[in-house]
C-alpha positions in Angstrom: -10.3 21.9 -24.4 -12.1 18.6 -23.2 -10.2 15.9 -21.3 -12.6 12.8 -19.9 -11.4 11.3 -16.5 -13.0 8.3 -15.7 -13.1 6.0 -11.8 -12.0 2.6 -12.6 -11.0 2.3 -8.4 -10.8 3.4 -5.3 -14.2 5.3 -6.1 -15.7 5.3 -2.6 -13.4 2.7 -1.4 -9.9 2.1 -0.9 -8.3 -0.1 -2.9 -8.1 -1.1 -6.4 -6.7 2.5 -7.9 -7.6 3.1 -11.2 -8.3 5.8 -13.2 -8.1 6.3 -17.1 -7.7 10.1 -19.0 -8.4 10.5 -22.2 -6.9 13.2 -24.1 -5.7 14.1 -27.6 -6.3 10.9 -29.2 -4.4 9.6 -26.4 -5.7 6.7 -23.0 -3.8 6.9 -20.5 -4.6 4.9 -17.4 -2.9 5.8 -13.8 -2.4 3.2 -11.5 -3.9 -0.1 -12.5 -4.4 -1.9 -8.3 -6.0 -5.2 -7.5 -9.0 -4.5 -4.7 -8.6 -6.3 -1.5 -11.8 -5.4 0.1 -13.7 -9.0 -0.1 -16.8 -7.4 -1.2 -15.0 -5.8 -3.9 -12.6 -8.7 -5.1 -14.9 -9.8 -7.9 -14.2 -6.6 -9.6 -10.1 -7.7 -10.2 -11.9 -10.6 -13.0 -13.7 -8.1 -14.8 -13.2 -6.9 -18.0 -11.5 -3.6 -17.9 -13.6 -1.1 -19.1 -11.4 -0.4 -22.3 -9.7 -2.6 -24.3 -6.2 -2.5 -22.6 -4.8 -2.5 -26.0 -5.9 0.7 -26.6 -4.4 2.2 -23.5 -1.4 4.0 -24.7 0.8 4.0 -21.3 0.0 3.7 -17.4 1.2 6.0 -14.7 1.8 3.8 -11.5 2.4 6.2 -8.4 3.5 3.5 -6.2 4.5 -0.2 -5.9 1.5 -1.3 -3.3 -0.2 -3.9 -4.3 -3.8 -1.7 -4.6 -2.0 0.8 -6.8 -0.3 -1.8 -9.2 -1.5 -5.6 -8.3 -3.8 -5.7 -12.3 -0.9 -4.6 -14.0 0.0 -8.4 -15.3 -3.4 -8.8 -15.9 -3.8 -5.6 -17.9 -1.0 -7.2 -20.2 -1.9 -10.6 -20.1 -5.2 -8.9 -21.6 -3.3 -7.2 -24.4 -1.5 -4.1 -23.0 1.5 -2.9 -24.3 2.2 0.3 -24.2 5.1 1.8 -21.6 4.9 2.2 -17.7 6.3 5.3 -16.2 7.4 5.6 -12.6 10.1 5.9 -10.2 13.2 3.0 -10.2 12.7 1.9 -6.6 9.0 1.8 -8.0 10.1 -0.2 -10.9 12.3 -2.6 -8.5 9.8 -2.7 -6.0 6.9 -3.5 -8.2 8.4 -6.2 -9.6 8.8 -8.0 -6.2 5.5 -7.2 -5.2 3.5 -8.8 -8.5 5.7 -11.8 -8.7 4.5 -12.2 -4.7 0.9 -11.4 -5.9 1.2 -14.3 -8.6 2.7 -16.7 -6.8 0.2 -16.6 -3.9 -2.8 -16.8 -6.4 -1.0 -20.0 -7.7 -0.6 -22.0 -4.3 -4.0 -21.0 -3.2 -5.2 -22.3 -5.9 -3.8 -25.5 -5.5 -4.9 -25.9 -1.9 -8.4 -24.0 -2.5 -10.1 -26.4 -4.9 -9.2 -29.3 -2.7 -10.1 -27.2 0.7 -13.5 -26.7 -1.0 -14.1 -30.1 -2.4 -13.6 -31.4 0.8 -15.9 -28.8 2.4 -19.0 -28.9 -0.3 -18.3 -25.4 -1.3 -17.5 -23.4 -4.4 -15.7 -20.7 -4.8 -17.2 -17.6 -6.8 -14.1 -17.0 -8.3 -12.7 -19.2 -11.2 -10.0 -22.0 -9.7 -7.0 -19.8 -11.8 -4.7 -17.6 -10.6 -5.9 -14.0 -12.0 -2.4 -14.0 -13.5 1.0 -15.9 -13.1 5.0 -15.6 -12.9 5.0 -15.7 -17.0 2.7 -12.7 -17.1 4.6 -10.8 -14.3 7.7 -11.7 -16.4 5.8 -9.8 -19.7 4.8 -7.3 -17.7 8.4 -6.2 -16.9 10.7 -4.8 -19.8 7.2 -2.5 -20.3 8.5 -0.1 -17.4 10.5 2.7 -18.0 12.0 4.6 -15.1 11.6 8.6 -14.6 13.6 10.7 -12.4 11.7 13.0 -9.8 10.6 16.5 -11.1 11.8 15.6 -14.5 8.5 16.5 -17.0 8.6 13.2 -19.0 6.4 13.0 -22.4 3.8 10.2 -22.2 1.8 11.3 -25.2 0.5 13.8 -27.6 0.5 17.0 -26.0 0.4 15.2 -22.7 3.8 15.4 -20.3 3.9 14.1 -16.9 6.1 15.5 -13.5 6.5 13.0 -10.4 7.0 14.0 -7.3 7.9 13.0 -3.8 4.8 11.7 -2.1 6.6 10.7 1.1 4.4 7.4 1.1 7.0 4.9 0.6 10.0 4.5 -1.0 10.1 5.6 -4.6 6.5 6.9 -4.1 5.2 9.8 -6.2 2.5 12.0 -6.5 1.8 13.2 -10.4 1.2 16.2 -12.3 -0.2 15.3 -15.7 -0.1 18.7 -18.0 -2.4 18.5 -21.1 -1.9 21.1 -24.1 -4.8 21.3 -26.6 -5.7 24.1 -29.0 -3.3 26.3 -27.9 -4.9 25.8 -23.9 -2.8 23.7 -20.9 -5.0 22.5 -18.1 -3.2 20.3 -15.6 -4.6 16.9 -13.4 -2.8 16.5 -10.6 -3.1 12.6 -8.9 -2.0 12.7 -4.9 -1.4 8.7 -5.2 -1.5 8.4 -1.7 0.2 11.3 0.2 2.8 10.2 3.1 3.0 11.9 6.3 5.9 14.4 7.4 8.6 13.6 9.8 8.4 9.8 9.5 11.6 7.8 9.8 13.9 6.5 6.4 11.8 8.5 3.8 11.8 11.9 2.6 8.7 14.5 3.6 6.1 14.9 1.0 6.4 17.3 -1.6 3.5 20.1 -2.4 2.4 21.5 -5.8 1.6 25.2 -6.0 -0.4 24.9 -8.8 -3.2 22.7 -10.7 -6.5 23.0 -12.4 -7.9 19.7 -11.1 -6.8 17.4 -8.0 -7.5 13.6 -7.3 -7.0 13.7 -3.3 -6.7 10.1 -1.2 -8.7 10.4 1.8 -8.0 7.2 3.5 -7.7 8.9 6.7 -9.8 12.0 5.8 -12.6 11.5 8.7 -9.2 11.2 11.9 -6.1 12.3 13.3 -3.3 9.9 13.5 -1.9 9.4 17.3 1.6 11.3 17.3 4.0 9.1 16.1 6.3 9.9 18.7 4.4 7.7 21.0 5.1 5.1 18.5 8.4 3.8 20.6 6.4 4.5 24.2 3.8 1.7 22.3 5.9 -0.4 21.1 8.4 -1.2 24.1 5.1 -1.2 26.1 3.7 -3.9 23.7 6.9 -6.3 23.9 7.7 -5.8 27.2 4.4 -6.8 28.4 3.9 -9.7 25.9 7.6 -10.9 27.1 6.6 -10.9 30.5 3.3 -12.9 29.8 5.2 -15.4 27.9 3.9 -14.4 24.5 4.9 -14.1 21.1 4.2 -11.0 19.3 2.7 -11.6 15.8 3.1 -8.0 13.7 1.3 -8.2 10.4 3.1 -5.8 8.3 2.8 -4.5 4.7 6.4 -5.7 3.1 6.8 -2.0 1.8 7.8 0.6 4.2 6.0 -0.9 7.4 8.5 -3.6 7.7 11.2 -1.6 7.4 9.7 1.4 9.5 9.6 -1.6 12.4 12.4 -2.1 12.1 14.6 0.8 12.6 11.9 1.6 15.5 13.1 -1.9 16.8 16.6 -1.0 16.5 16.6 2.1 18.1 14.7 0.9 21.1 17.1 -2.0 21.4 20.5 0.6 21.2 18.8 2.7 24.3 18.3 -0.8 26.2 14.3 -0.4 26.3 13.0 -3.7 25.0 15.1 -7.3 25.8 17.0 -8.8 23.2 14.5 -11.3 21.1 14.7 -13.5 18.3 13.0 -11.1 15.6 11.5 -13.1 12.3 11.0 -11.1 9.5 8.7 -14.1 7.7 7.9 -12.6 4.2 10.6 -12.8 1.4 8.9 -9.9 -0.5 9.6 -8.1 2.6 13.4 -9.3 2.7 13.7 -8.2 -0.9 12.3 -4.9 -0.5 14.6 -4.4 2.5 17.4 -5.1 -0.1 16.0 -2.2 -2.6 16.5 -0.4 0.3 19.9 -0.8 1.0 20.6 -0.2 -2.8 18.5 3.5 -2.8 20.9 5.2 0.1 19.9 8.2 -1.8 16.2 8.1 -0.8 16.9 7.8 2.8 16.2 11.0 5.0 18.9 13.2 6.9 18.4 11.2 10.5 18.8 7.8 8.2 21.8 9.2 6.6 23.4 10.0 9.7 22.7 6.5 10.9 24.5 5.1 7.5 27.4 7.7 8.1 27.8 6.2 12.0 27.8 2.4 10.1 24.2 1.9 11.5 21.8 0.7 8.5 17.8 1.6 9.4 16.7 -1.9 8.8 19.5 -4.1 10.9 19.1 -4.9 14.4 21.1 -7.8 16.8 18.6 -11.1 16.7 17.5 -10.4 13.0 16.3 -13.5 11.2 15.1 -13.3 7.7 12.9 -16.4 7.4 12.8 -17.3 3.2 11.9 -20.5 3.3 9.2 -22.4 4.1 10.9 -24.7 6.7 12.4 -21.3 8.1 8.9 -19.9 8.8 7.8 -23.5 10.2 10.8 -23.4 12.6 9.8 -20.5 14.4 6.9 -22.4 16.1 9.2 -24.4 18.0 11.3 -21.5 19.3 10.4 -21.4 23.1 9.9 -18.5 24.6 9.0 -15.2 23.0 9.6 -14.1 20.0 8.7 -11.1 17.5 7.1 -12.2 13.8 6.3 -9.5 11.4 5.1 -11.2 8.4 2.7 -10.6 5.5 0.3 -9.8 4.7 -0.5 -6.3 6.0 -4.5 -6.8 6.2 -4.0 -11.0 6.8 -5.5 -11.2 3.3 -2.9 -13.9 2.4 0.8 -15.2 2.9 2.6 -16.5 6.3 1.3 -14.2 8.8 -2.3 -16.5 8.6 -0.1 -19.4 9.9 1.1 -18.0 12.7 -2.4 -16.1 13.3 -3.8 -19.9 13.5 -1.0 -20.7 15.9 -1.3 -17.8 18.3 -4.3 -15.9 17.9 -6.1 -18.6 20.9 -2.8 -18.0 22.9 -4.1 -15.4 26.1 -0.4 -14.8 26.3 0.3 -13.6 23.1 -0.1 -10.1 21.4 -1.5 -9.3 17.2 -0.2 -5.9 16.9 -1.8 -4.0 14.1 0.2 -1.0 12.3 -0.9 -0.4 9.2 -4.6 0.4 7.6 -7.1 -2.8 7.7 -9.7 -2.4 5.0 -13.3 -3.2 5.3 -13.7 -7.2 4.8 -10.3 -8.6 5.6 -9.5 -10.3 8.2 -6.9 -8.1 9.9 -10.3 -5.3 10.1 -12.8 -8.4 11.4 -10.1 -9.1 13.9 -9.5 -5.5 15.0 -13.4 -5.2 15.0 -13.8 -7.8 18.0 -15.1 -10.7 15.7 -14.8 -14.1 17.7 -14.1 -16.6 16.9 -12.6 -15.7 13.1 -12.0 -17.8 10.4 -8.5 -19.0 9.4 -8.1 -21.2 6.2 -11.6 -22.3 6.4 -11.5 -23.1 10.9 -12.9 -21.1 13.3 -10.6 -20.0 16.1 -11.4 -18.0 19.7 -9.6 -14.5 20.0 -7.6 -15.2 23.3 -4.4 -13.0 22.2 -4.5 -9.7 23.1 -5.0 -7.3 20.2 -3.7 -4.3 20.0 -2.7 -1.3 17.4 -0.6 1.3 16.9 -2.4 4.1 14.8 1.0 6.5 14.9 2.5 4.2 12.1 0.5 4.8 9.2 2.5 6.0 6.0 -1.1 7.7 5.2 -1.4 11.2 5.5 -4.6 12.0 8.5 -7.3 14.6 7.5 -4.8 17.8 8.8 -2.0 16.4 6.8 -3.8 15.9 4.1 -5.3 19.4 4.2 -1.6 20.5 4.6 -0.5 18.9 1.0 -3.3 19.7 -0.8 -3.0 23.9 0.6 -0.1 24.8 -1.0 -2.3 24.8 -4.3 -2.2 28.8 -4.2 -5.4 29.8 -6.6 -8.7 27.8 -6.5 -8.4 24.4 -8.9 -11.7 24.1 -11.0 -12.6 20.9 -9.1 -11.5 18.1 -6.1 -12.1 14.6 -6.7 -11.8 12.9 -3.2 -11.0 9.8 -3.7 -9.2 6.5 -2.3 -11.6 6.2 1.0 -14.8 4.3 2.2 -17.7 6.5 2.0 -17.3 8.2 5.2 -13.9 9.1 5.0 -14.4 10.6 1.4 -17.4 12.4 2.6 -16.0 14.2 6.0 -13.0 15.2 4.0 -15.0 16.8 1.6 -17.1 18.8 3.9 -14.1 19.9 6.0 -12.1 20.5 2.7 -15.1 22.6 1.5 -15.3 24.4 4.6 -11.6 25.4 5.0 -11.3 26.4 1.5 -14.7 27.1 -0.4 -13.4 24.8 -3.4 -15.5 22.8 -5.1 -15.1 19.3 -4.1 -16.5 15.8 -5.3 -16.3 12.2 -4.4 -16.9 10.3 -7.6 -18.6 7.1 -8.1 -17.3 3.8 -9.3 -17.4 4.3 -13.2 -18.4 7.7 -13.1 -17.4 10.0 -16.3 -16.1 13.5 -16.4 -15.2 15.9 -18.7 -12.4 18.6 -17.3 -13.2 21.9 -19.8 
């Protein structure tokens, strides 16, 4: 029995999830993400370390754009092979590359210029790592798979999703390996959700596997409870309304956006926040609100007994989804205060750098920060204290006030994590801890060790095993 697993991502950091098993003749790779970490981003032009025509199919877990942002690029580079996940992961996918492309091709066209006019060069080619035709190749490659439904992805080699409570149509996966009469199983986490979390399902746990790939994003803290998570938020806009404000939320257009908003509804039926213009300016996120309304059947109970009352989760009075360009421009105008969630999640790109620029000097105005900011990007140097930050090439003084809401994540914390991962009944041969910066890896190890005497590892970037 030998299968090689090899870290192509999220090896010591967070983003850019990759990894590639070799088995039976067979290369799979699961997940194929683009890294967001600014250090890191001069790894998404690299070779990948096979020929992607010899990969014989890919295993995404989940549609975020650090699990399957390469994907075009894979195939523009001569993959073609099938894609296995879930259909709202299909869907969702879809929306999010097509995003990814079309962002790399406007910055492009204002970069160039931007650093001509500046005397600077950029390190990275002026090209788009991929575009809308290689998003549109990429697509008839995925096939859809049903949860908990063992689906054959090569010789010998089956693979099981599961529900990984992360976001919608996210899956954690059991990949099962038979050689010479011997089965050894490799189960991936993707990244694990948390429980009792509004719209999506709870997690589901595996009882048994002989190796584990664990995230650890949160593996070194304990999320705030996300109870508070109302108490914070009505706090937030009430004070911002009084000041004068606007509130500027930059929100990942997968689950966070829609998470906001059925917070925001709820607090506006119990009468605990005033009734604002809310802009949701991202049309990824408005299109993945629509997969949302179309996968009812994904929803949890309390979200199903919204639907049943003829409440949808993500609809509130004041709703404005901004698609166009001149619809995001005319919010600046609005006097008064008014709520903007808008992407990107970590201010790495899109609209919500716009109205950053036009609010982030504004002592009357809040950025609000719900979701994970990654080492490097500007939502993390901003939530660091930087001032004054740079915004398309200006520097700007931090006036606003900044604040963040921890209780929101849709990653699992270090006791959540150690919650998934301990239904494993009998000792797996080995732990890969994976999918955190160094010290998060490392104090989940070492409290993972120390709970269960397993023996756990946090690979390196390119780093080579062989599972006997």
């Amino acid at each position: 029995m030998e299968i090689r697993l090899k870290f192509f991502g999220a090896a010591q950091n967070v983003t850019g999830s990759c990894y590639l098993v070799e088995a039976n003749g067979t290369r799979i790779l699961v997940d194929c993400g683009m890294y967001q970490e600014r250090d890191l981003k001069s790894r998404n032009w690299e070779d990948f370390p096979v020929p992607p025509e010899t990969i014989d199919a890919v295993l995404l877990t989940h549609a975020h754009l650090d699990h399957c942002g390469r994907l075009p690029k894979l195939v523009k580079d001569g993959f073609h092979g099938d894609i296995f996940c879930t259909p709202a992961t299909a869907e969702i996918a879809q929306i999010i590359m097509k995003d990814s492309a079309h962002l790399q091709e406007e910055d492009i066209k204002h970069k160039k210029a931007r650093h001509e006019k500046q005397g600077k060069t950029s390190p990275f080619p002026y090209e788009p790592l991929y575009t809308q035709i290689d998003v549109d190749q990429t697509s008839p490659l995925f096939k859809t798979v049903r949860y908990n439904e063992p689906v054959p992805v090569g010789r010998g080699i089956t693979a099981a999703f599961r529900e990984a409570g992360h976001i919608f149509g996210s899956a954690n996966i059991k990949l099962t390996v038979e050689q010479g009469g011997e089965t050894r199983s490799v189960l991936f986490s993707g990244d694990v959700g948390r429980w009792d979390i509004p719209i999506i399902n709870d997690p589901e746990q595996t009882e048994a596997a002989d190796y584990v790939l664990i995230e650890s994003t949160y593996g070194d803290r304990v999320h705030g409870e996300s109870k508070d998570i109302p108490e914070e938020l009505a706090r937030i806009v009430n004070e911002t309304h009084k000041a004068g404000g606007n509130i500027i939320i930059p929100s990942f257009a997968v689950e966070r956006t829609q998470e906001l908003l059925y917070h925001l509804n709820a607090l506006l039926r119990e009468d605990r926040i005033p009734h604002l213009f809310t802009f949701v300016d991202s049309p990824m996120a408005i299109k993945v609100t629509d997969v949302f309304r179309k996968h009812a059947e994904l929803f949890d109970e309390d979200s199903r007994e919204l639907l049943l009352k003829g409440i949808h989760p993500c609809d509130l009075p004041g709703l404005t989804m901004s698609n166009s360009v001149d619809q995001s421009k005319a919010i600046n105008h609005i006097k008064g205060t008014v709520i903007i969630i808008a992407g990107s999640g970590m201010c790495t790109g899109g609209r919500i750098k716009h109205h950053l620029k036009n609010n982030i000097s504004r002592p009357e105005s809040t950025v609000l920060f719900v979701g994970y900011q990654a080492v490097g990007t500007l939502g993390r140097i901003i939530l660091d204290g930087v001032n004054p930050v740079r915004i398309f090439g200006e520097e700007h003084e931090v006036n606003a006030r900044i604040e963040k809401i921890s209780g929101f994540s849709a990653h699992a914390d270090r006791n959540e994590l150690l919650r998934w991962i301990s239904s494993i009944k009998n000792p797996p041969r080995r732990i890969f801890i994976t999918h955190g910066e160094p010290d998060a890896a490392n104090a989940f190890r070492e409290l993972l060790t120390e709970k269960t005497g397993w023996h756990c590892v946090v690979p390196q970037y390119e780093q080579e095993v062989v599972l006997d």
